[in-house]
Backbone as a printed PyTorch tensor [residue, N CA C, xyz], in Angstrom:
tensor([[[  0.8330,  -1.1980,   0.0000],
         [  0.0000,   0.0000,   0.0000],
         [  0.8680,   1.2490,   0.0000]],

        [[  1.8350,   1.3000,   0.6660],
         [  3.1760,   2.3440,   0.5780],
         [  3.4080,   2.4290,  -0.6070]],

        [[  3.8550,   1.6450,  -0.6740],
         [  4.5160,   1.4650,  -2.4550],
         [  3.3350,   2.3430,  -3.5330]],

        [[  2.0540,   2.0840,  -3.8880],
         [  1.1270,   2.2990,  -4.2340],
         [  0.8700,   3.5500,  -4.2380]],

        [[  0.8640,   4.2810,  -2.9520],
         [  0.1170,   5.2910,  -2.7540],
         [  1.7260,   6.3610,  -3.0560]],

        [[  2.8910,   6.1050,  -2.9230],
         [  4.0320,   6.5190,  -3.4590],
         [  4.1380,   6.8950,  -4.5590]],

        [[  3.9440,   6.0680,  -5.7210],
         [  3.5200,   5.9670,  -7.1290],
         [  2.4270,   6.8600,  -7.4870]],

        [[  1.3730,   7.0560,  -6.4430],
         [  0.5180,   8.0430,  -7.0010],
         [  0.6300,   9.6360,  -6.7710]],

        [[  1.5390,   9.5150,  -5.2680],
         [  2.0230,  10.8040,  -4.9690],
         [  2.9680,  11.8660,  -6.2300]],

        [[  4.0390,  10.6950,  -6.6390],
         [  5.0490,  11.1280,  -7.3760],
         [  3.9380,  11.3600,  -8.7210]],

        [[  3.1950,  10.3550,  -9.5940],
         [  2.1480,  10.7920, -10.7760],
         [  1.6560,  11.9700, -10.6140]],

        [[  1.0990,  12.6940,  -9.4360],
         [ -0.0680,  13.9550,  -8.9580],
         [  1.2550,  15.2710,  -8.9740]],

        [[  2.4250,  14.8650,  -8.4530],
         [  3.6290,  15.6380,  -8.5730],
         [  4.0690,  16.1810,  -9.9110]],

        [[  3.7170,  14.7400, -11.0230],
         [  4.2860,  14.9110, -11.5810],
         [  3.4960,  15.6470, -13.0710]],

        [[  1.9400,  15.9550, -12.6920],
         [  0.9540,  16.0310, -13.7480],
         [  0.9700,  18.3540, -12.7210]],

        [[  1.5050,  18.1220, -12.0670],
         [  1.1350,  19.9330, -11.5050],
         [  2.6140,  20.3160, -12.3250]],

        [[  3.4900,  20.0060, -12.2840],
         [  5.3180,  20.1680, -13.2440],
         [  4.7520,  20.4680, -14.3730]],

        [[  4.1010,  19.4640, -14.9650],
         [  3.4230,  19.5090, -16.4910],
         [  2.7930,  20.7520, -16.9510]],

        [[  1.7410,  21.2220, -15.8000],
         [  1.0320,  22.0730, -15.5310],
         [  1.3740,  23.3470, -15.5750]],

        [[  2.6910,  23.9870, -14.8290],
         [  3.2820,  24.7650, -14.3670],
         [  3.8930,  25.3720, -15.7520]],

        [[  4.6230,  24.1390, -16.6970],
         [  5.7860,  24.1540, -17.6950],
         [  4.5760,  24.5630, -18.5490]],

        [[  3.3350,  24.2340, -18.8170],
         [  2.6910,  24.2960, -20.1000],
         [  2.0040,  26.1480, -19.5780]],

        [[  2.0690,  26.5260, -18.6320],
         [  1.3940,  27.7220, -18.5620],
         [  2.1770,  28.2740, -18.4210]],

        [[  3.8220,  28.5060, -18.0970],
         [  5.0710,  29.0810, -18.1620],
         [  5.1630,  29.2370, -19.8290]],

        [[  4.7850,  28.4010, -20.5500],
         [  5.0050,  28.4070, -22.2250],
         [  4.0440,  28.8460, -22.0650]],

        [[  2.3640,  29.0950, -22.5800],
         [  1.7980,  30.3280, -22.7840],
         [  1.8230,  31.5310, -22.3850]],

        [[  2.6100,  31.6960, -21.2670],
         [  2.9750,  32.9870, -21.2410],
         [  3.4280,  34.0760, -21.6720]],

        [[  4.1440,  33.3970, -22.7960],
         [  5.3790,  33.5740, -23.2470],
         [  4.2670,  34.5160, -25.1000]],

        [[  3.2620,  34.0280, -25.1420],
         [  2.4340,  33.9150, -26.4600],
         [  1.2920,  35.2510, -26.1800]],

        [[  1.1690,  35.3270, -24.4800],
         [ -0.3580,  36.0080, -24.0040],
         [  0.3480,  37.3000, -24.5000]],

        [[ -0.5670,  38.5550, -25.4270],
         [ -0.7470,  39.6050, -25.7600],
         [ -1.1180,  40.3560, -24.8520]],

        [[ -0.9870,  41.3300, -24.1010],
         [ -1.8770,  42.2960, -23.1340],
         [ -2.3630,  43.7710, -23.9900]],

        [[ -1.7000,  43.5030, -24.8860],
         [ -2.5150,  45.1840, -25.8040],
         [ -2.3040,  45.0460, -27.2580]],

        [[ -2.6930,  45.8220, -28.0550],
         [ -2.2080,  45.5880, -29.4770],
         [ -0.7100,  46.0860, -29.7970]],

        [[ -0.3910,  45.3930, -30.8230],
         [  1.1570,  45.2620, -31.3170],
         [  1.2800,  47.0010, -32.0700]],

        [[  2.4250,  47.2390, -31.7310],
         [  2.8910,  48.8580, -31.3620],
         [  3.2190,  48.8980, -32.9700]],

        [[  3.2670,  50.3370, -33.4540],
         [  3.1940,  50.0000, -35.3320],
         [  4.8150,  50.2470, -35.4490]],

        [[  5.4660,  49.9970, -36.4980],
         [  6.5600,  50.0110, -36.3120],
         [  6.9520,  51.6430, -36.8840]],

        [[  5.8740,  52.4700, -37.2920],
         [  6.1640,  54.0410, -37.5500],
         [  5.5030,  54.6300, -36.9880]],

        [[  5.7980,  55.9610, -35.6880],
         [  5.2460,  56.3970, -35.3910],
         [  5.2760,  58.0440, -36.2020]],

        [[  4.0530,  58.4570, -36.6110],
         [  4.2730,  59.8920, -37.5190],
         [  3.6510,  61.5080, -36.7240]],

        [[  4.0230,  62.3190, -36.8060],
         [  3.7450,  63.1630, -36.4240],
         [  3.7650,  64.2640, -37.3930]],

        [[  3.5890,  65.8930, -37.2810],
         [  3.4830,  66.8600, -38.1950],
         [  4.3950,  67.7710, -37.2460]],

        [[  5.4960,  68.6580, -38.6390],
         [  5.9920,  69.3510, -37.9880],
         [  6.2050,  70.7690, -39.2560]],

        [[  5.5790,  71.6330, -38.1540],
         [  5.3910,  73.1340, -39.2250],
         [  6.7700,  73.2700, -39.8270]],

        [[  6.4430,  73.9390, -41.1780],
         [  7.4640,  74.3390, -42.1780],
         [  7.7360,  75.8080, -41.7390]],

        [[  6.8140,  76.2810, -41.0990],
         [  7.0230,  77.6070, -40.9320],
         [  6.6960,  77.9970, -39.6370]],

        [[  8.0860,  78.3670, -38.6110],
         [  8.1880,  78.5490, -36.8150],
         [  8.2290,  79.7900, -36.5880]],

        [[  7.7030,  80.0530, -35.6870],
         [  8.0580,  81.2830, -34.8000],
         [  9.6120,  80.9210, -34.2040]],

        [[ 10.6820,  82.2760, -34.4650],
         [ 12.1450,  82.3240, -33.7620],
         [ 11.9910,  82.3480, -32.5250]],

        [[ 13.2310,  81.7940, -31.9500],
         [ 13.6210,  81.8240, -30.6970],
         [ 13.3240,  83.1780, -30.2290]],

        [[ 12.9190,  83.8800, -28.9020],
         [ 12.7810,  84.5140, -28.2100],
         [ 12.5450,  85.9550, -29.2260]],

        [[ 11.1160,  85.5600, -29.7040],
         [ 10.6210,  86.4630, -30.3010],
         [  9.5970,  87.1450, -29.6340]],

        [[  9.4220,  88.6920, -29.2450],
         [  8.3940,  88.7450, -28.1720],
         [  7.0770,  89.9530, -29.1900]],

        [[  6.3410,  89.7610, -28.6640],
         [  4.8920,  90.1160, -29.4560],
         [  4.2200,  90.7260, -28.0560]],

        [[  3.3590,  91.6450, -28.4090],
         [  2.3520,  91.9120, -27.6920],
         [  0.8410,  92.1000, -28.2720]],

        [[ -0.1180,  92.3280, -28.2480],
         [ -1.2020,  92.4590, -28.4870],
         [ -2.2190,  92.8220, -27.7140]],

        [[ -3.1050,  93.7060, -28.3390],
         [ -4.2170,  94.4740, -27.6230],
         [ -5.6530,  93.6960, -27.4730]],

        [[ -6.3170,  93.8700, -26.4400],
         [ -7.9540,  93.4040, -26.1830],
         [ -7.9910,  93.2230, -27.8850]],

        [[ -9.1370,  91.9490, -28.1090],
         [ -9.0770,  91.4130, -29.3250],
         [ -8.8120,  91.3770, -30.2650]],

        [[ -6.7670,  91.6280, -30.0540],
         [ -5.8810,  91.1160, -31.3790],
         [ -5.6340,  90.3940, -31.7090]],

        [[ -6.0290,  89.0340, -30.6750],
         [ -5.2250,  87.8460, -30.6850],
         [ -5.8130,  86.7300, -31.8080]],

        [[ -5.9130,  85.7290, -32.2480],
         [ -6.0900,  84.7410, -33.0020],
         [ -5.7210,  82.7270, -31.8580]],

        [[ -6.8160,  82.6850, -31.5310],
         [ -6.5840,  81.4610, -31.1430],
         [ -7.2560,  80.4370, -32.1910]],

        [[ -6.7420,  79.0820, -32.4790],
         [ -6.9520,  78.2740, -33.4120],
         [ -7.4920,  77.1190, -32.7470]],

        [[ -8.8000,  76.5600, -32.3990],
         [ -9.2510,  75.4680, -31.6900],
         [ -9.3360,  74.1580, -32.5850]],

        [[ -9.4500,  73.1410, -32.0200],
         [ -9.2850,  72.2480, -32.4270],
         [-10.4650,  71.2470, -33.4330]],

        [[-10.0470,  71.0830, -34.3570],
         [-11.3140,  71.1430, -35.5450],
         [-12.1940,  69.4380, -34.8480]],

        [[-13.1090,  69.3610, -35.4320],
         [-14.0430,  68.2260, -35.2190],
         [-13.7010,  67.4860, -36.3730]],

        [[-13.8660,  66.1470, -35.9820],
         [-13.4930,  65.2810, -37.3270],
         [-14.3630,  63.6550, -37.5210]],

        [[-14.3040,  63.2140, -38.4610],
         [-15.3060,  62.4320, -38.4850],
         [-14.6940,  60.9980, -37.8260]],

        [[-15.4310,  59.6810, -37.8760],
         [-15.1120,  58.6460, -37.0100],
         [-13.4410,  57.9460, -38.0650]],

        [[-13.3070,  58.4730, -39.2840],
         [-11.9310,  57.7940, -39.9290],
         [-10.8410,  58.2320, -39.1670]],

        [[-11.0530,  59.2340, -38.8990],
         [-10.0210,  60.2060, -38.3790],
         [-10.0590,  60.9640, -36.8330]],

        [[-10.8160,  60.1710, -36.4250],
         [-10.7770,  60.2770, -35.0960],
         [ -9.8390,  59.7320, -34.0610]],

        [[ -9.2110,  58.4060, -34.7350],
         [ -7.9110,  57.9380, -34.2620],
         [ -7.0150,  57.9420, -34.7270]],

        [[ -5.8570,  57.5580, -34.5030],
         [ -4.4660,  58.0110, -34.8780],
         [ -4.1130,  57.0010, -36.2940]],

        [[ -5.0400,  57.0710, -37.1340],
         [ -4.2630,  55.8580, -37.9080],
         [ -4.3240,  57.1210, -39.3050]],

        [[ -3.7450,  56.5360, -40.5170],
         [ -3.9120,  57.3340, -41.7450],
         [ -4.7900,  56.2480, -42.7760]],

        [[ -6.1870,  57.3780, -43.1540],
         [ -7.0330,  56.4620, -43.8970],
         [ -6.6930,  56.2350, -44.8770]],

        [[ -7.0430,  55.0360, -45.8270],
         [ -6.5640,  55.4570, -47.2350],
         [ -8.4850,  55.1920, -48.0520]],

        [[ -8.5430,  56.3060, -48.8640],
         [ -9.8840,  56.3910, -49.2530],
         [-10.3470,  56.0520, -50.5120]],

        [[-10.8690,  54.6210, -50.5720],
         [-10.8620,  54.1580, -52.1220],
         [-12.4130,  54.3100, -52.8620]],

        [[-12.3800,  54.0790, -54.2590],
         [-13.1520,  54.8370, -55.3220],
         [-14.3260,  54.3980, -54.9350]],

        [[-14.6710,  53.0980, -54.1970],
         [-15.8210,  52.8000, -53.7380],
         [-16.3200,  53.1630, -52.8930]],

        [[-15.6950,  53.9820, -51.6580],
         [-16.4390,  54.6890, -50.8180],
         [-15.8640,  54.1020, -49.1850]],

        [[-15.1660,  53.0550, -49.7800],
         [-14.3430,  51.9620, -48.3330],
         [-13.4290,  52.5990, -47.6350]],

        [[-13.0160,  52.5550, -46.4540],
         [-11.6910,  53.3570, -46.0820],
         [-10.7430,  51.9600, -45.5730]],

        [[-10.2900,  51.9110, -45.5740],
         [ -9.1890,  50.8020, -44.8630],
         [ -7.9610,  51.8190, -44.6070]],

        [[ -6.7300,  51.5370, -43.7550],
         [ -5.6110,  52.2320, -43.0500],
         [ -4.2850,  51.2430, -43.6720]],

        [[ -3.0850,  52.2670, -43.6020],
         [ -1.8750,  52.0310, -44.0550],
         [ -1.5780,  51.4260, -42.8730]],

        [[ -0.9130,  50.3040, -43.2930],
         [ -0.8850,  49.0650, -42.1030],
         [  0.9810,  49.6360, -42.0010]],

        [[  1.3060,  49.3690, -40.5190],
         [  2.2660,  49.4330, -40.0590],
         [  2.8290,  50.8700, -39.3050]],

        [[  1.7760,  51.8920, -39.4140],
         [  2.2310,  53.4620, -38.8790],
         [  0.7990,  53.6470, -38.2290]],

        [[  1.2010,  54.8030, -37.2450],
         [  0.5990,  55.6250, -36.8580],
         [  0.7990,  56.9320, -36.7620]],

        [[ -0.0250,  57.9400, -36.1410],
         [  0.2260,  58.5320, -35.6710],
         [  0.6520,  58.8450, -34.4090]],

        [[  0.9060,  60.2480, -33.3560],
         [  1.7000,  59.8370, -32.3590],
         [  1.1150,  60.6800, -31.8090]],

        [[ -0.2530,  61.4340, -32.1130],
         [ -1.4980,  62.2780, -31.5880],
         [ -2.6060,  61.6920, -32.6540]],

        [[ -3.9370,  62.4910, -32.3490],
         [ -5.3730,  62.3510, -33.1140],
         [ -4.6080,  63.6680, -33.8250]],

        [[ -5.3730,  63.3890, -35.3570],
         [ -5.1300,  64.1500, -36.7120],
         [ -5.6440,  65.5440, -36.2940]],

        [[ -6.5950,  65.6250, -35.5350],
         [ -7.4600,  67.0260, -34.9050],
         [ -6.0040,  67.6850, -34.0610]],

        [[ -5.2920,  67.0420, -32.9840],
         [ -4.6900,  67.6820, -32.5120],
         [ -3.4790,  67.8110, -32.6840]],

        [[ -2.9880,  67.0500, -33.8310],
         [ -1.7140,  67.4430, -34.6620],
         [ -2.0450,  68.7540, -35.7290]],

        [[ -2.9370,  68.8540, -36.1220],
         [ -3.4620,  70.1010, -37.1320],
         [ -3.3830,  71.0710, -36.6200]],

        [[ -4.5400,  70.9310, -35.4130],
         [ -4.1920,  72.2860, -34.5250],
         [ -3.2190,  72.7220, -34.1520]],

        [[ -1.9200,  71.9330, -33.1980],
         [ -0.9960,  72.6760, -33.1790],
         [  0.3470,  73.2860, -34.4650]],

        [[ -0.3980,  72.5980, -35.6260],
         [  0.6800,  72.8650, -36.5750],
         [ -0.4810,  74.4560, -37.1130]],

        [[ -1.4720,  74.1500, -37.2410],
         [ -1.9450,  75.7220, -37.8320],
         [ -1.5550,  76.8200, -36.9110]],

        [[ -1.6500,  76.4250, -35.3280],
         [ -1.2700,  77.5200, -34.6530],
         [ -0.0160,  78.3200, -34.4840]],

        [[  1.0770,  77.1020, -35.1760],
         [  2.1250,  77.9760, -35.1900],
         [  2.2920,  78.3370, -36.9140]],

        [[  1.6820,  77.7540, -37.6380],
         [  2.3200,  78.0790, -39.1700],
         [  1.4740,  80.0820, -39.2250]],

        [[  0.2450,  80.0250, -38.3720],
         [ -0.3210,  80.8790, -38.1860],
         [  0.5060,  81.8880, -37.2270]],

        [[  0.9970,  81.7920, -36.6380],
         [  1.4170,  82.6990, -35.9780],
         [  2.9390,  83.2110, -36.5600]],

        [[  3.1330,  82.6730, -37.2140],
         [  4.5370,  82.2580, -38.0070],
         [  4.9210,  83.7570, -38.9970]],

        [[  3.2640,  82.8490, -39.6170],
         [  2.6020,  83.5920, -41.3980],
         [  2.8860,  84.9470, -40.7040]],

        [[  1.7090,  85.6370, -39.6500],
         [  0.6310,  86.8020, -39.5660],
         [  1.3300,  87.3850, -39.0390]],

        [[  2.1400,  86.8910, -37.8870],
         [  3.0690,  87.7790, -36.7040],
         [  1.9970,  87.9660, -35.3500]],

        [[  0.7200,  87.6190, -35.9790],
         [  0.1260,  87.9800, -34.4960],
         [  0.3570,  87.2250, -33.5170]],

        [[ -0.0060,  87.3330, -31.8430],
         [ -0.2190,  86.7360, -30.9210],
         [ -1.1450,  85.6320, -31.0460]],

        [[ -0.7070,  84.1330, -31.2480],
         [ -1.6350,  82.9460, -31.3900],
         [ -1.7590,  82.4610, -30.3860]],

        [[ -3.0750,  82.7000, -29.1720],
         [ -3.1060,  82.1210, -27.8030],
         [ -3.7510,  80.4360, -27.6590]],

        [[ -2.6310,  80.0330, -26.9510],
         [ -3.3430,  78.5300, -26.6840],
         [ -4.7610,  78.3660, -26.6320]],

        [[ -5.3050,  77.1600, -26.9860],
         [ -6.4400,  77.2320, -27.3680],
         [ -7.0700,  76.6130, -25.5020]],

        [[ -6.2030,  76.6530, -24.5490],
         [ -6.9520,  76.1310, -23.1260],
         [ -6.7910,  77.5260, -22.2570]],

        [[ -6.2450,  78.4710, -22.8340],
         [ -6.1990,  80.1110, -22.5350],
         [ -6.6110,  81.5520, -23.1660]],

        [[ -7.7620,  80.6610, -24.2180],
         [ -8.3060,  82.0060, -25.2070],
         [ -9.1920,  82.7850, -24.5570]],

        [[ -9.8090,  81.9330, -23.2130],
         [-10.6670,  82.8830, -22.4360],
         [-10.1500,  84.3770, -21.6840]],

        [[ -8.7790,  84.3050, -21.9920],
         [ -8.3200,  85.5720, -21.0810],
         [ -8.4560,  86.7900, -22.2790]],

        [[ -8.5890,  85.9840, -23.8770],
         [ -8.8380,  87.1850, -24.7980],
         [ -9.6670,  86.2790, -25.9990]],

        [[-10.7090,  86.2800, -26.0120],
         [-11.1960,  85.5960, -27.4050],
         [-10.1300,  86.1270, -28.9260]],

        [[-10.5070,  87.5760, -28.9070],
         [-10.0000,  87.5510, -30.1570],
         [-10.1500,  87.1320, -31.4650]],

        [[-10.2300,  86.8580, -32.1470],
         [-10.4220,  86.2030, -33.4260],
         [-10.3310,  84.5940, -33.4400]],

        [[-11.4240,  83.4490, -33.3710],
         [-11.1270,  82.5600, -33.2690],
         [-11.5360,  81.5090, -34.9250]],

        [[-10.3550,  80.5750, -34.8160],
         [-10.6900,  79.5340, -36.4190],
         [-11.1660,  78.0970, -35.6440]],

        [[-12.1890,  77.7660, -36.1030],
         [-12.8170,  76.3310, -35.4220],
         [-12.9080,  75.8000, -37.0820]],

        [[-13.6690,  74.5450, -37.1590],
         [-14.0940,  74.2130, -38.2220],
         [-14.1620,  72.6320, -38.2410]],

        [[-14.2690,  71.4650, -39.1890],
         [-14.1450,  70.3210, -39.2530],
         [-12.8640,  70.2360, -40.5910]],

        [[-12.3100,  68.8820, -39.9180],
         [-11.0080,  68.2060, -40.7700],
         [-11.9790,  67.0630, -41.6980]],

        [[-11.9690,  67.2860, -42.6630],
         [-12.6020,  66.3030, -43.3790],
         [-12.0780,  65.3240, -44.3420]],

        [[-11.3150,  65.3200, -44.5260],
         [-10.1420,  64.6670, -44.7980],
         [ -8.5560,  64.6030, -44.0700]],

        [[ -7.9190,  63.7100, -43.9030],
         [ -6.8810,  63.7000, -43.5920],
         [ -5.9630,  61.9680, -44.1300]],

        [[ -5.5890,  61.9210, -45.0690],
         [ -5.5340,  60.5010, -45.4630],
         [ -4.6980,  60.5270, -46.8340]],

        [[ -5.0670,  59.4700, -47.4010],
         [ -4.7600,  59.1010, -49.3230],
         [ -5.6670,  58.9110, -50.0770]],

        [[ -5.8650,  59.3560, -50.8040],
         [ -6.5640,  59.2440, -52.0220],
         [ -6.0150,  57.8940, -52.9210]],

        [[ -6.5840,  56.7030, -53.0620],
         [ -6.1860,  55.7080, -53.4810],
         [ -6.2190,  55.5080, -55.0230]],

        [[ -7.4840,  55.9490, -55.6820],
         [ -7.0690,  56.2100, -57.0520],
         [ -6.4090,  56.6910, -57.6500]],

        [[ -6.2490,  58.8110, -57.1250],
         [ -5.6250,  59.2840, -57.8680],
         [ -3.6240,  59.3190, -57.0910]],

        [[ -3.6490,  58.5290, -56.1900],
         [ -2.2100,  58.1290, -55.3190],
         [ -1.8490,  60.0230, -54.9470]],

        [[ -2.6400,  60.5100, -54.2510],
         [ -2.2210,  61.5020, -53.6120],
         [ -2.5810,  61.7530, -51.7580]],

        [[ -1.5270,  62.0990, -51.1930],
         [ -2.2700,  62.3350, -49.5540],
         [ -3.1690,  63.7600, -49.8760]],

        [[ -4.2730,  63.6690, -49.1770],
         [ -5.0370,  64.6600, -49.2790],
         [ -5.7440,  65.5850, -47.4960]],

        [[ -5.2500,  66.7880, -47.3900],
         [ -5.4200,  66.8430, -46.3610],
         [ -7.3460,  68.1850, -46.8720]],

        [[ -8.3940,  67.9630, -46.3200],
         [ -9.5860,  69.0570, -46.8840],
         [ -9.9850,  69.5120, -45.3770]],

        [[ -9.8720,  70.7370, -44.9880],
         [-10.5190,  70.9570, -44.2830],
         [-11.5200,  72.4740, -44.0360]],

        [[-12.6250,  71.9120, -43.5420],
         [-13.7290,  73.4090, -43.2540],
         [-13.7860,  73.8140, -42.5400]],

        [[-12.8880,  75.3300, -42.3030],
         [-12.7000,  76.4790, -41.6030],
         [-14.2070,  77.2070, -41.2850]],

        [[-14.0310,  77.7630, -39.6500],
         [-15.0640,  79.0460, -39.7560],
         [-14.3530,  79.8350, -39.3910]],

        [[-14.6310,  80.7820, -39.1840],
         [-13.3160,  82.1020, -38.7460],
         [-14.2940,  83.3020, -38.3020]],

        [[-14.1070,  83.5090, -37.1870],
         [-14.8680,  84.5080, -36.0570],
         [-13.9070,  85.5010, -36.1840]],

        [[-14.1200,  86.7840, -36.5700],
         [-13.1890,  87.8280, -36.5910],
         [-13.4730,  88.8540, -35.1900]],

        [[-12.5040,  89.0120, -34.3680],
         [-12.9950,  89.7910, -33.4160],
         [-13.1810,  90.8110, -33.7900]],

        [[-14.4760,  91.0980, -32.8270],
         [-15.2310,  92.2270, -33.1790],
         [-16.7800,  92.1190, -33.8850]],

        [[-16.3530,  91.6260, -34.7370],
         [-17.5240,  91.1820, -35.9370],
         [-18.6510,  90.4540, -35.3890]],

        [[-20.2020,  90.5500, -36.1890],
         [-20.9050,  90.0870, -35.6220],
         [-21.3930,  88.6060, -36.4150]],

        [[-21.0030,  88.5950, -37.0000],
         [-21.4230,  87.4250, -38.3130],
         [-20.0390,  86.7480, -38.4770]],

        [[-19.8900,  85.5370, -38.8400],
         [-18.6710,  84.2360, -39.2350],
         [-18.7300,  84.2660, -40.5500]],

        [[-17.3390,  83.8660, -41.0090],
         [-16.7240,  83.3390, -42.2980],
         [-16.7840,  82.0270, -42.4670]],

        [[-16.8320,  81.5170, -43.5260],
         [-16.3510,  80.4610, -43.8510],
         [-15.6120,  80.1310, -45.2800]],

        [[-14.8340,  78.8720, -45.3080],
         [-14.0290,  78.5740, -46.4050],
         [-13.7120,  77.3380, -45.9390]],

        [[-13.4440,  76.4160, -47.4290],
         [-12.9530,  75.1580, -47.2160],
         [-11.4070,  75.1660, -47.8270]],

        [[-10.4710,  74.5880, -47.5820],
         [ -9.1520,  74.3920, -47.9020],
         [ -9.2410,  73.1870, -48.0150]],

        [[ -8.1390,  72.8780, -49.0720],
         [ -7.5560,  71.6260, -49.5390],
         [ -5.9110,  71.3570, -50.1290]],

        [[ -5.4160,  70.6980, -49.6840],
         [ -4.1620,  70.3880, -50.5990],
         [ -3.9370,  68.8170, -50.7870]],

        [[ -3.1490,  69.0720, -51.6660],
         [ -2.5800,  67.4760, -52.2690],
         [ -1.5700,  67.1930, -52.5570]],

        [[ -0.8860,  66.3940, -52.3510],
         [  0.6920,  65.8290, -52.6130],
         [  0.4870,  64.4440, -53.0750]],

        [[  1.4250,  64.3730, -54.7850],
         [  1.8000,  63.1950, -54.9470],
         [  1.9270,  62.1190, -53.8900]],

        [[  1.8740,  61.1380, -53.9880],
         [  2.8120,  59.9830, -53.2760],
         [  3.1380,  58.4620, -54.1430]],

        [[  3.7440,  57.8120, -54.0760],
         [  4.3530,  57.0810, -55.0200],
         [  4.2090,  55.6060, -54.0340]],

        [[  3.6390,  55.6220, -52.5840],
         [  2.9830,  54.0020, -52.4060],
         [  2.2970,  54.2920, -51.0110]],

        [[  1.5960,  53.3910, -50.8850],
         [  0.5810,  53.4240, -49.7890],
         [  1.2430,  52.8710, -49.0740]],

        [[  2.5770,  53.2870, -47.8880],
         [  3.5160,  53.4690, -47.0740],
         [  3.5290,  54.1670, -45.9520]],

        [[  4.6770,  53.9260, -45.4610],
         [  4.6320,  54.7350, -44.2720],
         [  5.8560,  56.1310, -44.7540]],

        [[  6.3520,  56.2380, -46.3620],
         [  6.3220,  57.2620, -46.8540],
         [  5.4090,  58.3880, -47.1300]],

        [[  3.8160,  57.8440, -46.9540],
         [  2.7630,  58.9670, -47.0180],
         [  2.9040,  59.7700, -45.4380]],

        [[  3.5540,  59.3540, -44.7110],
         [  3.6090,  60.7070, -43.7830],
         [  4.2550,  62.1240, -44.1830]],

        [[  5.2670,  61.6350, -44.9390],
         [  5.8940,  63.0240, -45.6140],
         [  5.0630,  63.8470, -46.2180]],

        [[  4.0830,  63.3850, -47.4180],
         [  3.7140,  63.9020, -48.0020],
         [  2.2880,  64.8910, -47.3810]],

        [[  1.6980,  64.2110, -46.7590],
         [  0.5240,  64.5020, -45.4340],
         [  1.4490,  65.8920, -44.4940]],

        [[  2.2170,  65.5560, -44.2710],
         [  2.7380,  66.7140, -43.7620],
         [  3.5150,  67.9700, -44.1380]],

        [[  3.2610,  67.7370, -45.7490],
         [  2.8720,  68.7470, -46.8820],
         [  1.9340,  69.0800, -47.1820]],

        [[  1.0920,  68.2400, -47.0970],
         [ -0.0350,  69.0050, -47.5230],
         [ -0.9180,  69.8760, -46.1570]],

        [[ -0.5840,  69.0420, -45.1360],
         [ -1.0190,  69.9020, -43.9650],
         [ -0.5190,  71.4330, -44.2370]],

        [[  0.8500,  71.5570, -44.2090],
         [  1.5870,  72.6200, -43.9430],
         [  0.6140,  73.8460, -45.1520]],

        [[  0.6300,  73.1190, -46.2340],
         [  0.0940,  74.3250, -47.4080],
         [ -1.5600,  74.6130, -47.0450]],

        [[ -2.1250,  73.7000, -46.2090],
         [ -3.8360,  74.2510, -46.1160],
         [ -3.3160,  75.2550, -44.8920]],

        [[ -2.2950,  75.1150, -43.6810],
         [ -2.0670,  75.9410, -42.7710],
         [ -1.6630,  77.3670, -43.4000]],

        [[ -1.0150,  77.1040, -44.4220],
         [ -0.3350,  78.4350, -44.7440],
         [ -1.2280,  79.2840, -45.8170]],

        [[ -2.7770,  78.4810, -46.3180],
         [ -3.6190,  78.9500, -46.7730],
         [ -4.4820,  79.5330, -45.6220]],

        [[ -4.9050,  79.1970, -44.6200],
         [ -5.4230,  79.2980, -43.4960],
         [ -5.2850,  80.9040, -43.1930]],

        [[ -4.0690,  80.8770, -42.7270],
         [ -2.8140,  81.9390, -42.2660],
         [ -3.2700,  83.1460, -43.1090]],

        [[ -2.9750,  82.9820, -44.4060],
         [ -3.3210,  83.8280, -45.4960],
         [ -4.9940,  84.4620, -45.4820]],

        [[ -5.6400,  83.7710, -45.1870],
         [ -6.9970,  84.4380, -44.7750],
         [ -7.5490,  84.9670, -43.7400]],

        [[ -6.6050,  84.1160, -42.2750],
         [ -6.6290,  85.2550, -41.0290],
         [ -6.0130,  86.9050, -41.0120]],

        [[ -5.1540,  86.7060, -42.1580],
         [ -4.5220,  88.0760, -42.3050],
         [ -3.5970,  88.3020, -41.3870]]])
């Protein structure tokens, strides 16, 4: 009976080892989040405000640039690509490294402040001066898959301080691109830069 119940001790020993080793190896497989893209992209203005450049501005001179509304493609950080049928699918392997809304914004606010020379107040401190404010929707931000161009479209409103009635205008630009890559960040961040510096041009 020793003998016996020995044999079963060491089997029960020897089936938890088994146990241990086979969930030590799935461990090894378990995912806890999605796989990180191997490009991360961002936007960076063509056109800066210099080092220790100082500005002042009077009760509603200022120009703050808020952050546009955008639809569900472009609501997350990926780059759409927009084909002739109406489908969107994303350039596999990149992202972005913000939402397209708040990479725009801070690139119009400085290509804008860049352009005009005016005082461009953060958009979480415009309450200390409204001023002239640009809201609007990003309605594009992506590739154009037929005609192989990044296409950035977006619809501006533009509150002029002072004024009692809003503007509006839509902007658009386009840049070649030569593959549905994680080379279309370059070009996207050309075409951003030229709707900013169209932007700019109409804040005055």
């Amino acid at each position: 009976m020793k003998t016996s119940r020995t044999v079963i001790g060491r089997i029960a020993i020897a089936k938890v080892a088994v146990g241990c080793a086979a969930a030590l190896s799935l461990s090894g497989c378990i995912s806890f989040g999605p796989k990180p893209p191997k490009t991360l992209l961002t936007l960076v203005a063509a056109s800066t405000v210099s080092a220790n450049t100082a500005r002042r501005a009077g009760p509603g001179q200022t120009v703050t640039i808020l952050y546009p509304t955008a639809p569900a493609a472009i609501s997350v950080p990926r780059v759409p690509v927009y084909d002739r049928d109406g489908t969107i699918t994303y350039v596999k392997g990149i992202a972005w490294n913000d939402t397209p809304s708040h990479l725009f914004q801070n690139l119009m606010s400085e290509v804008v402040a860049s352009k005009t020379g005016k005082v461009v107040v953060d958009v979480r401190q415009y309450t200390l001066d409204p001023g002239s404010r640009v809201s609007g929707q990003l309605l594009k931000f992506g590739v154009d898959a037929q005609a192989m161009q990044a296409v950035v479209v977006y619809d501006a409103i533009l509150m002029r301080s002072g004024a009692t009635g809003i503007e509006t205008r839509r902007f658009e630009a386009r840049v070649p691109v030569t593959a549905v890559d994680a080379t279309v960040g370059t070009a996207l961040n050309s075409a951003a830069n030229d709707v900013a510096t169209q932007v700019a041009g109409w804040v005055g």
